[in-house]
N, C-alpha and C positions, 0 to 999 in steps of 0.2 A: 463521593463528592462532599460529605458531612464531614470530614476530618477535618483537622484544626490545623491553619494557612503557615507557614513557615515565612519569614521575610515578612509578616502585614499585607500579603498576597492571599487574593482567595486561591481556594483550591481547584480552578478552571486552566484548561489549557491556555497559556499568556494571561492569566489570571481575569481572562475575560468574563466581564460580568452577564451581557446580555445570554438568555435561554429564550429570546423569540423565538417561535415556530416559524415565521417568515422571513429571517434573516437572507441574505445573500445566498450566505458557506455557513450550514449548519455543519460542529464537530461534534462525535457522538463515538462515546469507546463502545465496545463489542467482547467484553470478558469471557470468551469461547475458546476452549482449548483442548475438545473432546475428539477431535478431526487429528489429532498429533497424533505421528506415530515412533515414534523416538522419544525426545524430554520433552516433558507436558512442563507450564509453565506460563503460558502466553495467558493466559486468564487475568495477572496480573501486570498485561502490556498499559491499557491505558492509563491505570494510575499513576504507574512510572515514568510515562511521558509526559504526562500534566503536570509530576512532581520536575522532574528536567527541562521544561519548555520555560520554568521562572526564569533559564538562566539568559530570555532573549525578549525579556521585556524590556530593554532600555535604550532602545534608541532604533532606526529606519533601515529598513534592508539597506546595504551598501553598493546597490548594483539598480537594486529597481527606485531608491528614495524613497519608499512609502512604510507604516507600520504595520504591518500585516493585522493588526491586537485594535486598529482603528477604522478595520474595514466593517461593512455590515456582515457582521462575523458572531453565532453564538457558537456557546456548548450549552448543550442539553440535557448531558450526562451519559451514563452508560443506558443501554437497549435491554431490553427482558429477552433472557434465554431458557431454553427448558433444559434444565440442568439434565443433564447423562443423554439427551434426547436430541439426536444431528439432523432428522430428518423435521421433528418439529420446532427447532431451534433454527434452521434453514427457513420454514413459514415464518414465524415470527421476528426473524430479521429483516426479510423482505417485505413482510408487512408494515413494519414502522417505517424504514426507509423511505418508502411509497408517498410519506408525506412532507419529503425536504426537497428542495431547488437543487441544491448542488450540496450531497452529503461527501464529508470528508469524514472516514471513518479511522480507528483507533483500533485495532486488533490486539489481542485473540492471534488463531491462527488461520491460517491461507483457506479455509475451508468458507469462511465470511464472504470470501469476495463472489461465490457462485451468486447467493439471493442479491447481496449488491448489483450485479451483473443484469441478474434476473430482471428488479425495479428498475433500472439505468435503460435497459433496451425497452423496457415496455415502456417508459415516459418519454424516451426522443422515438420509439414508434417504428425500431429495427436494430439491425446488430450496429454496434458501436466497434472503433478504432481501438486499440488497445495498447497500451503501452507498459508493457510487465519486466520490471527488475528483479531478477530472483539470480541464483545459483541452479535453480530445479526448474525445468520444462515443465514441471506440475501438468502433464497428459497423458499420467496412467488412466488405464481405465480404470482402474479400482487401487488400493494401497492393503496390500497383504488380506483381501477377499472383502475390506470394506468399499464397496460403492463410488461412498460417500465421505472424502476427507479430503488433508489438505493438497495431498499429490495427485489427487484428478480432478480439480479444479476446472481446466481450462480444458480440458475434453471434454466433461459437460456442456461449457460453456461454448466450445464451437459445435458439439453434436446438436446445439439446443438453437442455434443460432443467435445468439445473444453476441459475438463478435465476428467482425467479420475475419479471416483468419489471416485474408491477402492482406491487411491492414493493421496486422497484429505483427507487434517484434517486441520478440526477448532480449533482455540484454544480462550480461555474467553469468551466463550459464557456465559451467564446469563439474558438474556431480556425475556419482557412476548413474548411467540409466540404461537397459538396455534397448538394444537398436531397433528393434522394431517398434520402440517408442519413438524415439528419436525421429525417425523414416518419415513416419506418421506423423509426425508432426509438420515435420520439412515439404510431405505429399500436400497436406491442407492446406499450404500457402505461407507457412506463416515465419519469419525470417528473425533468427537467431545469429544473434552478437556474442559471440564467447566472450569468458572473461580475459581471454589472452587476446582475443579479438579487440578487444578494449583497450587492451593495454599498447596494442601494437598501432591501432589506428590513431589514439588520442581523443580528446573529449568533440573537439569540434567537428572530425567528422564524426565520429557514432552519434552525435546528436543531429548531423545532415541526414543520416541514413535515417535514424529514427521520425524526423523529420517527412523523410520523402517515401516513407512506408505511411504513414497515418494520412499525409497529405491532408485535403481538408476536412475528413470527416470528423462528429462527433467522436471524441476519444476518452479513456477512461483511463487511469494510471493508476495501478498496482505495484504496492513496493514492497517486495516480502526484505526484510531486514540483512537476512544472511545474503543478499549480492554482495553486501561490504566483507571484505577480508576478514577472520576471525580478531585478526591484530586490532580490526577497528567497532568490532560487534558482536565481541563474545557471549553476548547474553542472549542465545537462540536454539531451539531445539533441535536443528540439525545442520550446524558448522563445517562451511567445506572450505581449505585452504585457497588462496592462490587468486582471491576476488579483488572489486575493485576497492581502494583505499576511499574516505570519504571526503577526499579532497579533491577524487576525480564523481563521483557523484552529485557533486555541488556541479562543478565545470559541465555537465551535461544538461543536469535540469535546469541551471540558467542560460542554457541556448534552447529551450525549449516554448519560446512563447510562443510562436505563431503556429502551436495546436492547441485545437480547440474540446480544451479540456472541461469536461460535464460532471465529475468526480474522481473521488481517488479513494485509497487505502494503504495505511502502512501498518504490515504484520510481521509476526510471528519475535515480537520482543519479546522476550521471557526471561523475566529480571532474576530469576534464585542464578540462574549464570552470568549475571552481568558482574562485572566490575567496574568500583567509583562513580555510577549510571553512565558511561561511555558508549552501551547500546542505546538505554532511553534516551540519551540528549543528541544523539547522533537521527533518529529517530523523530526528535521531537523538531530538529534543526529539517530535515525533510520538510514537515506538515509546514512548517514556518517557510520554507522555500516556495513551496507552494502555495502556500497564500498569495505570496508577494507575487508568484508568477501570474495566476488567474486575477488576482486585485488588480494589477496595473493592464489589462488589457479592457 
């Protein structure tokens, strides 16, 4: 956050100045990338989005009228991890979390969202609705004998009860996984939008479905980067073809307002892959959606 501002812009995401602790939508990067298990990388997501989010300081969402950059909105900066350390770097994610209203987090990789999840159910007081874009059903139990990483994410997170699962839906899944993950997943409630599923229904209904899966509960949204097509997000540690373009990702999350969204997170950028920052700004253009989505409700 010390680097020297490009454009006469600080160096904050929308080059937002306030770092109150009491803000609305505090944003806060999470430089973790010890959970990967393919291209490590994502360590260097936040910066790269805050560096690509200057390109959407100039003027009002065009759907909701308002500037996401003039909401009671800080950044805070990046979160203290224990370098090489997942299990104590898990504590102290969910420790600091603990003291924001509504944390909008900046990844790192998918392994973030578990203590995210963690602090989110314990401050609304039960499992939360979940709203997860990814390529990866992220509910192995373990990722090649670790535990604890970014492909079982969300198996903790229903075995823990931190979401609930009948209220949980994927959307662009298409990765190899095998089936009796899969099964498992689909046994525990929890309802999966392929990416061809996507493609075939169109944004308005997958966003009805998603819609009428979350219903009214407190909801959470999770955005691992690779649901977008490699064509439109090649900067990410494990790239599966045949996703959604991020023309239909805008189309979904702007018919998403009437859930009531408690937080978010968008992971798994990792810039040594990116080209021209087309993952960070595509990325940064998310967190910006999402502003505008929860500011205007």
């Amino acid at each position: 956050m010390a680097t020297v501002p490009t454009f006469a812009l600080p160096p904050s995401f929308l080059a937002i100045a306030s770092r109150a602790a009491d803000a609305a939508f505090t944003i806060a990067g999470i430089p973790f990338d010890i959970g990967t298990t393919h291209r490590s990388g994502a360590r260097f997501g936040p910066a790269a989005i805050r560096q690509a989010s200057r390109m959407l300081v100039d003027g009002d969402h065009p759907q909701r009228w308002i500037d996401p950059a003039a909401l009671s909105v800080a950044d805070i900066g990046d979160f203290r991890i224990a370098l090489g350390d997942i299990l104590a770097s898990l504590a102290l994610i969910e420790e600091q979390a603990a003291a924001f209203k509504h944390l909008i987090a900046m990844g790192g990789d998918h392994t973030i969202t578990l203590p995210l999840l963690r602090s989110a159910a314990k401050r609304r007081g039960g499992p939360l609705a979940l709203v997860h874009f990814d390529a990866h059903v992220d509910t192995w139990p373990d990722n090649f004998g670790q535990r604890y990483a970014h492909g079982s994410v969300f198996f903790h997170a229903i075995e823990e009860q931190l979401i609930d699962p009948r209220r949980t839906v994927q959307i662009g899944i298409r990765s190899p996984v095998p089936k009796a993950v899969y099964d498992w997943t689909l046994e525990r409630g929890v309802t999966i939008i392929t990416a061809q599923d996507a493609h075939e229904l169109g944004a308005s209904a997958v966003a009805a479905h998603v819609a009428a899966v979350a219903r009214d509960a407190p909801a959470y949204l999770s955005f691992d980067i690779d649901a977008l097509d490699p064509a439109f997000a090649p900067g990410t540690g494990t790239p599966e073809i045949g996703g959604l373009a991020s023309w239909q990702m805008q189309a979904i999350l702007r018919r998403l307002g009437g859930i009531d969204f408690v937080g978010m997170d968008i992971v798994e950028v990792s810039p040594p892959y990116d080209h021209a920052e087309i993952t960070a700004l595509a990325a940064a253009t998310i967190v910006w959606e999402y502003l505008a989505l929860v500011g205007s409700r």
